[in-house]
C-alpha angles and dihedrals in degrees: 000000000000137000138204131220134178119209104197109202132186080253117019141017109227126195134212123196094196128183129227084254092062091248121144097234093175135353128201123188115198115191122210127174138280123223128207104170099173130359108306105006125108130192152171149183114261087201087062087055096067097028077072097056093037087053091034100055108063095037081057094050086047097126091008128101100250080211104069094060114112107175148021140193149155142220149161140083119058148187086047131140123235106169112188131186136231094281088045095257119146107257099203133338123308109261105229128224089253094061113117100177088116110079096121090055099045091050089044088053102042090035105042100022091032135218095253084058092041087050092047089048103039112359091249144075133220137292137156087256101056117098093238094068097047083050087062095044097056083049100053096041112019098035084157091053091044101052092050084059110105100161119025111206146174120244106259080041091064085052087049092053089042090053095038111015084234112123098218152165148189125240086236110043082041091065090064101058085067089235102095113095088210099199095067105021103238135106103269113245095210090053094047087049089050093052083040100238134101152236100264089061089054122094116256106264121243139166116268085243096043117107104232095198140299139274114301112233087249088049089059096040088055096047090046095251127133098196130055124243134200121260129210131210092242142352101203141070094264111206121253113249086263104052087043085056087055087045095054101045097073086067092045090059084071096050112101118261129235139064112308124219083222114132121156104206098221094067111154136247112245145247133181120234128154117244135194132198123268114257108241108254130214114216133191133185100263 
């Protein structure tokens, strides 16, 4: 048997042909652009994304029997923002992890909502990488852009609906978007009333190890196959809620300091309710 996993990187997708045995029998990188349209901000083309996987896959079975193939599954980049409409359509680009636009948004959230009620909530608190912030700021400054928005994803989740049709996400990558209420596994409601969306726009929620489907006909059409295969949630070791808070420090440092005049004006009531972190998965292409 072989399996498949995409490693989606800030520049570039990498994948991986694996046997049952764990070893690497062929790798394909495919490059795609950056974006940077003003100071601080960083962007990119989910498009791109999959016309990677749809170029790379068959460059990686090259040599290979398309057949014995069992599983696949992506992974990689987090925090990030897909926004995607009613018809499934991506909305704007994709604002990347490494964006650090959202500095009002990060001080209204840790300072008026407060860290001690963030980390009740979600286990985390704020900074400029995390999804909920982005959230605010699409709402402050492209209404028009955020009411269009019916299913918010990650980036290798987007690559997870394109190859299945199933809008999903991991417990783990899930406790870096600041939604997740990680106690409990499930979005928090307070946080998605404070970003002012629902639960009907979040992801369905799966273990990092769980298959989410399997390839639509038009997936393996696309990608030359003639057989489905299963696909997994995700391929890679995802970080605990600690260690994404660590992670994302280092883009909150560039942030500007000082008080915002942000305030969103559907802030919740609150509740009280006790949280722990998230254990660190290990996940394999099943």
């Amino acid at each position: 048997m072989l399996f498949i996993g995409i490693d989606l990187g800030t520049s570039a997708c990498k994948l991986l042909l694996v046997g049952e045995d764990g070893t690497i029998q062929n790798e394909v990188t495919k490059e795609y652009p950056l974006s940077f349209p003003h100071p601080g901000w960083s962007e990119q083309r989910p498009e791109d994304w999959w016309n990677a996987v749809v170029t790379g896959v068959p460059e990686l079975l090259r040599g290979f029997d398309a057949n014995d193939v069992a599983g696949i599954g992506s992974g990689g980049q987090m925090h990030g923002l897909v926004a995607l409409d009613e018809h499934d359509h991506v909305i704007r680009p994709a604002i990347l992890w490494n964006d650090g636009r959202t500095f009002k948004e990060v001080d209204y959230l840790n300072n008026v909502v407060g860290k001690d009620r963030l980390s009740e909530l979600t286990a985390n608190i704020a900074f400029a990488g995390f999804t909920a912030p982005k959230l605010l700021w699409m709402r402050e400054n492209e209404p028009e852009n955020f009411r269009k928005i019916a299913k918010i994803m990650l980036p290798k989740d987007y690559l997870t609906y394109k190859l299945t049709g199933v809008h999903a996400c991991d417990y783990s990558d899930a406790s870096g978007m600041l939604l997740l209420d990680v106690q409990h596994k499930r979005w928090s409601q307070e946080m998605l009333e404070i970003c002012g969306v629902s639960e009907r726009q979040m992801p369905k929620l799966f273990e990092s190890f769980a298959v989410v489907g399997r390839l639509t006909k038009e997936a393996a059409q696309t990608l030359g196959r003639s057989r489905s295969w299963p696909v997994q949630a995700t391929t890679l070791r995802r970080r605990s809620a600690q260690e994404q808070s660590a992670r994302a420090a280092a883009i909150s440092r560039s942030a500007r300091p000082g008080r915002s005049s942000f305030r969103p004006t559907n802030l919740a009531s609150t509740r009280t309710m006790r949280c722990m972190p998230l254990r660190t998965q290990t996940a394999a292409i099943i």
